[in-house]
MIDRENPA-94052 format. One line per 3 residues: for each residue x, y, z of C-alpha. Coordinates in Angstrom, 2 decimals. Example, Ala and Ser with C-alpha at 12.3 -4.5 7.8 and 13.67 -1.06 7.14 Angstrom:
2
12.30 -4.50 7.80; 13.67 -1.06 7.14 $
REM end
This chain:
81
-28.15 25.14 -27.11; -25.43 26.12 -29.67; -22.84 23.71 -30.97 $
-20.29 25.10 -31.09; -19.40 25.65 -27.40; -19.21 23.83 -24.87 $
-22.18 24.14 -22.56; -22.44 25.96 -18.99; -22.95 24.13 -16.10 $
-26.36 25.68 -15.60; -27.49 24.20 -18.64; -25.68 20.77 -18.32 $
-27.87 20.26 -15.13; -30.79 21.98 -17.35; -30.43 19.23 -19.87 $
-29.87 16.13 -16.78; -32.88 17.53 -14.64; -34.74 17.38 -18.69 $
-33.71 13.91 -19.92; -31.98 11.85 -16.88; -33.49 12.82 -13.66 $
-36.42 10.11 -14.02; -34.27 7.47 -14.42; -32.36 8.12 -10.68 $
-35.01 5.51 -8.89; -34.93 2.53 -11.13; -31.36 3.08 -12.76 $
-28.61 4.65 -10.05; -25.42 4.26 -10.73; -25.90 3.52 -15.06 $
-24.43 5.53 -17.39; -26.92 7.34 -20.14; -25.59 8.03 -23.06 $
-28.34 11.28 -24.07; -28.76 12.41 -27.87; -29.20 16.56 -27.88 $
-33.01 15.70 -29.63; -33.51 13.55 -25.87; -33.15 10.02 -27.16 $
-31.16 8.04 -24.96; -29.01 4.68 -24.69; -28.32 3.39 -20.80 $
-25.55 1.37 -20.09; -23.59 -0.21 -17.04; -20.10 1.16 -18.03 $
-19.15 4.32 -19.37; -17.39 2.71 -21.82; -20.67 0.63 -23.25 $
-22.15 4.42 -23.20; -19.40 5.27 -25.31; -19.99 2.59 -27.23 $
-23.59 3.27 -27.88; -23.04 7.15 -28.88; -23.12 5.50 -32.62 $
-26.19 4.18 -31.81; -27.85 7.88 -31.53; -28.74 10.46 -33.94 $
-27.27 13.73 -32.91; -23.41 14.83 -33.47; -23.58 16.17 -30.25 $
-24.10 13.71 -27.22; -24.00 13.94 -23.45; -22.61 11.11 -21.16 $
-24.48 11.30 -17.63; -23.58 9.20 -15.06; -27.38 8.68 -13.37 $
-27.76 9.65 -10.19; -23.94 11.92 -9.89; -22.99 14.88 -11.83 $
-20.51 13.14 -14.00; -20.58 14.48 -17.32; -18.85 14.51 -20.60 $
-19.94 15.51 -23.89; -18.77 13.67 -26.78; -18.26 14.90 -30.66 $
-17.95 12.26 -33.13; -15.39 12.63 -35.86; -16.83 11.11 -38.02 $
-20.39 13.04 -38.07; -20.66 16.85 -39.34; -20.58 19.52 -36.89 $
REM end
């Protein structure tokens, strides 16, 4: 998935069905924060997953809401494109 665009909705729910799907049963409702390599931080406010996007790898990170198809993707400032 390129950088430098934002990504389509097909592969948005590409990456969720990937990286977040599992988590549905045992953590509805969370918010996971998801590093582009797959690592990924869950939190119980999508501010703590905010929070935690310094706590992953990638300059690119996804915020899933488990469970709903909230999304956001997040770019860090202070990290190279």
């Amino acid at each position: 998935m390129a950088t430098s665009r934002l990504p389509s909705r097909r592969e948005m729910d590409e990456f969720y069905d990937r990286f977040v799907r599992s988590l549905e049963q045992e953590h509805w409702g969370r918010f996971a924060a998801v590093a582009a390599s797959g690592q990924i931080e869950l939190r119980d406010s999508l501010v703590d997953a905010l929070e935690s996007f310094d706590a992953l790898p990638d300059a690119i990170t996804f915020v899933f809401k488990v469970g709903d198809r909230a999304v956001g993707r997040i770019r860090s400032p202070l990290r190279p494109r």
